[in-house]
N, C-alpha and C positions, 0 to 999 in steps of 0.2 A: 079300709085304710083311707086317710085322708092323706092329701100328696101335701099337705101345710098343717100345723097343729098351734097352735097359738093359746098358750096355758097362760093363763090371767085375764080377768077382766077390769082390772085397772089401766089409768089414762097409759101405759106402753104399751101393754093388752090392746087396746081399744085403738090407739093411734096404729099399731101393727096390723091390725085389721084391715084399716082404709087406707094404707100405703099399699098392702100386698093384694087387696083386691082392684084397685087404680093400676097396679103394676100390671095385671094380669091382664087388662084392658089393650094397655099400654103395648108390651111386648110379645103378647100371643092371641090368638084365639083359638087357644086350646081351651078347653075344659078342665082348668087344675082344680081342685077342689080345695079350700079352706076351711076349718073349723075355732073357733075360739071356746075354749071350755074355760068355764069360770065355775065358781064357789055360791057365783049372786047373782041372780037375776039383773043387776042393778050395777050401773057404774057409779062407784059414793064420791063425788068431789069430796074426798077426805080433808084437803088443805083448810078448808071450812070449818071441820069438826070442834075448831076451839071456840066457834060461836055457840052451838048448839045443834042438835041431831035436827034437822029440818025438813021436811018430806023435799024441798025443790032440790034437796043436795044426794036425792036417788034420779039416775036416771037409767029408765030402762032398757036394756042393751039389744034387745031382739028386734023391735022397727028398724033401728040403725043397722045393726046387720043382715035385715032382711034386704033391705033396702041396696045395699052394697054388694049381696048376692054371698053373704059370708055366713055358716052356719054354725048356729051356738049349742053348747051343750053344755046344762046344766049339772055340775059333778065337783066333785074333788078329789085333785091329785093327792094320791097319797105317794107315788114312787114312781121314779120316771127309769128306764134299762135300754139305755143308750146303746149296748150293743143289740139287744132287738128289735130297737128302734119302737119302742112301745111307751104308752102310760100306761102307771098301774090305777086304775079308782079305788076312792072308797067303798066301794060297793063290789069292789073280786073283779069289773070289767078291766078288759088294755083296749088302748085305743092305738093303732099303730100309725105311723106317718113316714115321711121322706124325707121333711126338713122340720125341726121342733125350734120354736120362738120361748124363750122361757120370761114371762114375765110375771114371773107370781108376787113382783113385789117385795114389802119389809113387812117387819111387826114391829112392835113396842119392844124395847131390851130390857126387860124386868134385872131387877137390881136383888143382890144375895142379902137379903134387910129381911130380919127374922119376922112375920108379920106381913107383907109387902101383899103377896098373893093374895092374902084372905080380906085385907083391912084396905086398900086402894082401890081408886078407879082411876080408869086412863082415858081418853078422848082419839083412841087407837082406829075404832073401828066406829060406825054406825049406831050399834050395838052398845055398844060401850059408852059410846058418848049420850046415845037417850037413857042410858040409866042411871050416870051421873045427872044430867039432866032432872032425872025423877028424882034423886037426894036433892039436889039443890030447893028445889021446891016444896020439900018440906020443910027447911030450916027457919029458923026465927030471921028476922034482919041483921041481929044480933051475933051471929053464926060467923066461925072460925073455921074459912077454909088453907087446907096447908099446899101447896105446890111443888114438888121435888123436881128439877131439874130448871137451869135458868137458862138453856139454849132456845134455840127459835120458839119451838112450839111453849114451851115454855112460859115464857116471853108473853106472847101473844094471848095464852091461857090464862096467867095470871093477871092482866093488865084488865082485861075484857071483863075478867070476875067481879072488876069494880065496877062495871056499868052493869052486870047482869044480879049479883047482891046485894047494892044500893049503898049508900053512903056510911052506914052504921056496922058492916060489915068489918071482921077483920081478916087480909090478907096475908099469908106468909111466903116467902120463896126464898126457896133453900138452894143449894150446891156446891158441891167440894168445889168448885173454884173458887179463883179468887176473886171472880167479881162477876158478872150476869155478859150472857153472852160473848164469851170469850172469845172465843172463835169468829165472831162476827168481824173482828177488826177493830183495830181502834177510832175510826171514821165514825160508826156507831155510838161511840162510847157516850157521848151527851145528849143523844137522844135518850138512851134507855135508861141513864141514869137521871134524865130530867122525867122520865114516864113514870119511871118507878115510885119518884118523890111527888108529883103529882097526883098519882092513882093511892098514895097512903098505903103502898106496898113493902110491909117491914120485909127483910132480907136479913139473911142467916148464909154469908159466903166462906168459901175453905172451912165447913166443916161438912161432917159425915152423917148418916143417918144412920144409926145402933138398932132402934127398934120401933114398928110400929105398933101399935092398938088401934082398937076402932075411936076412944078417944084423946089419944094421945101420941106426938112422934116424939124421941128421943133420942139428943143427936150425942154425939163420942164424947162430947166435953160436960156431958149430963145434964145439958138444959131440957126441959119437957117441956112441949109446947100443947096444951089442949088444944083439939080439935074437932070439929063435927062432921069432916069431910076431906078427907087425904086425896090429891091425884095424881100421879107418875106425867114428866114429861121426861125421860130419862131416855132420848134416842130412839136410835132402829135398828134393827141386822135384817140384813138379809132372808129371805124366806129359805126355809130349813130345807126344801126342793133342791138347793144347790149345790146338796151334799150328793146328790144323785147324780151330776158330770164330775168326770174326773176333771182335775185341773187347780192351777194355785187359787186362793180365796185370799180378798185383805180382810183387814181385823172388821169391818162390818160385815162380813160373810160371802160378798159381792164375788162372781168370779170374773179372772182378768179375761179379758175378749181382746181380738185382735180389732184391728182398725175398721175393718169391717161389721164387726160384732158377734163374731163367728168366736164361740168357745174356743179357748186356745187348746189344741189337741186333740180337738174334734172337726168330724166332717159335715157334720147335718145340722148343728144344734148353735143356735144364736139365742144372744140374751139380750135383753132389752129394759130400761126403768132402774128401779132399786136392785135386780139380782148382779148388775154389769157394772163393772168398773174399768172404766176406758178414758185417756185422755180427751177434754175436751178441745185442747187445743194443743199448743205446741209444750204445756208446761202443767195444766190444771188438770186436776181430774174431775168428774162428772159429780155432781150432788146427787142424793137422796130426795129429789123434791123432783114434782111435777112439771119445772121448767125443762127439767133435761127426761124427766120420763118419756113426751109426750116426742120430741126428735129422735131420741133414743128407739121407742116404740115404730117411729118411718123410718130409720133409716134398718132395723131389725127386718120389719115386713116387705119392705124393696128388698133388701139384699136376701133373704130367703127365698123367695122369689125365683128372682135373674139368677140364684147359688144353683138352681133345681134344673133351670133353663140353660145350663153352661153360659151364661154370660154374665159378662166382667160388673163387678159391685161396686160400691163406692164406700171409700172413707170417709168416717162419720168425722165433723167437725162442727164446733154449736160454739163459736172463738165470743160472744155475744152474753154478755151476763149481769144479771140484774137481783136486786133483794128488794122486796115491799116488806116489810115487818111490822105488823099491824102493833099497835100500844093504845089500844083502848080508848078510853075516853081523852087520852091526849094528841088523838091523833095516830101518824102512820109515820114511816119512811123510807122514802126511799130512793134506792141506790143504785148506779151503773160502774161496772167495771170490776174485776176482781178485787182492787181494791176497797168497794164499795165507798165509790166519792156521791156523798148524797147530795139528791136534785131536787127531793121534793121532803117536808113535813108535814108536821099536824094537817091540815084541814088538807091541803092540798095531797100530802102524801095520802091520807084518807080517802081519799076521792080515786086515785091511782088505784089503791089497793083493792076500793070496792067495784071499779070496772075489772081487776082481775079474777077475783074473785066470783063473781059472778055474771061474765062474759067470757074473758079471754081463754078458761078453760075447761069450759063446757064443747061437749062434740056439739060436731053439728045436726041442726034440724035434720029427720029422716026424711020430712018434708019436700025438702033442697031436691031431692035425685039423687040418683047416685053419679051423676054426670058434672053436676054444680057443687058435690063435696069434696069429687077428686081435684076438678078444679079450684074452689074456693082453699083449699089445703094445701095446694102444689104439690100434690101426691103422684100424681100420673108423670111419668116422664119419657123421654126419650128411650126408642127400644135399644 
């Protein structure tokens, strides 16, 4: 039995880790033991994946939890049995525990488009993204790629396509809305409509996809659009794990957590990242994205924790919110405040985006200690 279980190895996964081991520092010197089971050897800065599959965007999870005194076990959950307080593996093993961190994350939300599964790729996983990768690179310059879905990743995916296919390419991006990035706010709106017209990104908006082929999409009102390369950016839900805690789910699969992060109706079991949907402040609730996975993730592995040690937890609040939304060769943008009032663009928002991207959410060095991480993190706190 592990007295902490920590299912995921993504940034909630991985931030739960070095809170609830800093914690352990912190408020006892007992000997609790932790575990983090992941799927991957590898934590994939996923936010990334609409550049390209890049070896710097694996990083490997074992120095870092050695490091931290946190033990990893390479597996996958297939069934979690909250009253036995057990995981089930793929492999017939349970692994039992005291207090369970669920942070297994989203996936891609495949879309009922007759074709979809067999004739798409998506920039979901790792995996997914170097095999799109491997199409791309065989295409002429010439080459018609299509884009379904014009939310963030979206966005970001399609714009990029034009510095990564070259000038001779053609780009498409589709979406039953009515216009790219809806949801974004209308603060955005002249950025991505100026990206879109500068990256020579035709747009096909408020209508439907009917059917795909491997060379062809075809949308409700019967246009066909040839193509040599289709890719889903069509969302996320929740990982299918979270059918395994009783409790209400919203419509991306997320279960509601108390302010804590403590399953609501449960006594052991905290979520953290994509599986939780919890106010982030007095009014908003928590995104799907890395910015709130990675608090989400500390404030999961402290209060699992202190939950185990009868002492009092803290409510999560993350009142603080920002968007970088990368557009390719036109630059970046970006934005503070829920309303997303933008501070920075093109070059300079560029510049923002790429210190995030490849600094601000990477863990840290194993290097550091594990004394310099709790610190460097403000992970360790008061008993």
């Amino acid at each position: 039995m592990s007295d902490i279980i920590i299912l995921g190895g993504g940034f909630a996964g991985v931030w739960a880790a070095m809170s609830a081991a800093a914690e352990r520092k912190a408020a006892t010197g007992r000997d609790i033991s932790i575990t983090l089971v992941s799927k991957d050897p590898c934590l994939t800065i996923r936010p990334r994946l609409y550049e390209g599959a890049a070896g710097e965007m694996r990083v490997p999870l074992a120095p870092l939890l050695k490091t931290i005194g946190v033990d990893l076990t390479i597996a996958t959950a297939r069934d979690i049995d909250p009253a036995a307080r057990s995981v089930i593996l793929s492999d017939g093993r349970t692994l039992s525990y005291r207090r369970l961190v669920l942070a297994t994350g989203s996936r891609l939300k495949r879309i009922p488009v007759r074709g979809a599964d067999e004739y798409c790729h998506s920039v979901d996983t790792f995996e997914e993204a170097a095999r799109f990768d491997e199409r791309l690179a065989g295409l002429p310059d010439t080459a018609t790629a299509v884009v379904i879905g014009a939310s963030f990743t979206g966005l970001e995916l399609a714009t990029e396509l034009r510095a990564r296919m070259g000038a001779m390419a053609r780009i498409v991006l589709i979406d039953h809305a009515e216009r790219a990035g809806i949801e974004l706010g209308p603060n955005l709106r002249a950025a991505i409509e100026e990206a879109l017209g500068e990256c020579r990104i035709e747009t096909r908006f408020g209508r439907a996809v009917e059917r795909i082929s491997a060379s062809e999409v075809m949308l409700d009102d019967g246009e066909r659009i040839e193509t040599d390369v289709t890719v889903l950016a069509t969302g996320m839900e929740a990982s299918p794990l979270t059918k395994s805690i009783p409790g209400e789910r919203d419509r991306h699969g997320r279960l509601t957590v108390d302010r804590d992060l403590k399953a609501t109706g449960t006594n052991d079991v905290f979520a953290a990242g994509d599986t939780a949907n919890v106010l982030a402040d007095d009014t908003h609730e928590v995104f799907m994205s890395c910015q709130h996975a990675m608090p989400l993730g500390q404030f999961a592995g402290h209060n699992a924790l202190r939950d185990l040690l009868g002492l009092p937890t803290r409510v999560f609040r993350k009142e603080f919110y920002a968007t970088c939304l990368d557009l390719g060769p036109w630059g970046a943008a970006f934005t503070t405040g829920w309303d997303r009032e933008v501070q920075k663009t093109r070059e300079e928002g560029k510049e923002m985006k790429q210190q995030i991207n490849r600094q601000w959410i990477y863990p840290p060095s194993p290097d550091l200690g594990a004394d310099a991480i709790f610190e460097a993190f403000g992970l360790a706190s008061e008993a």
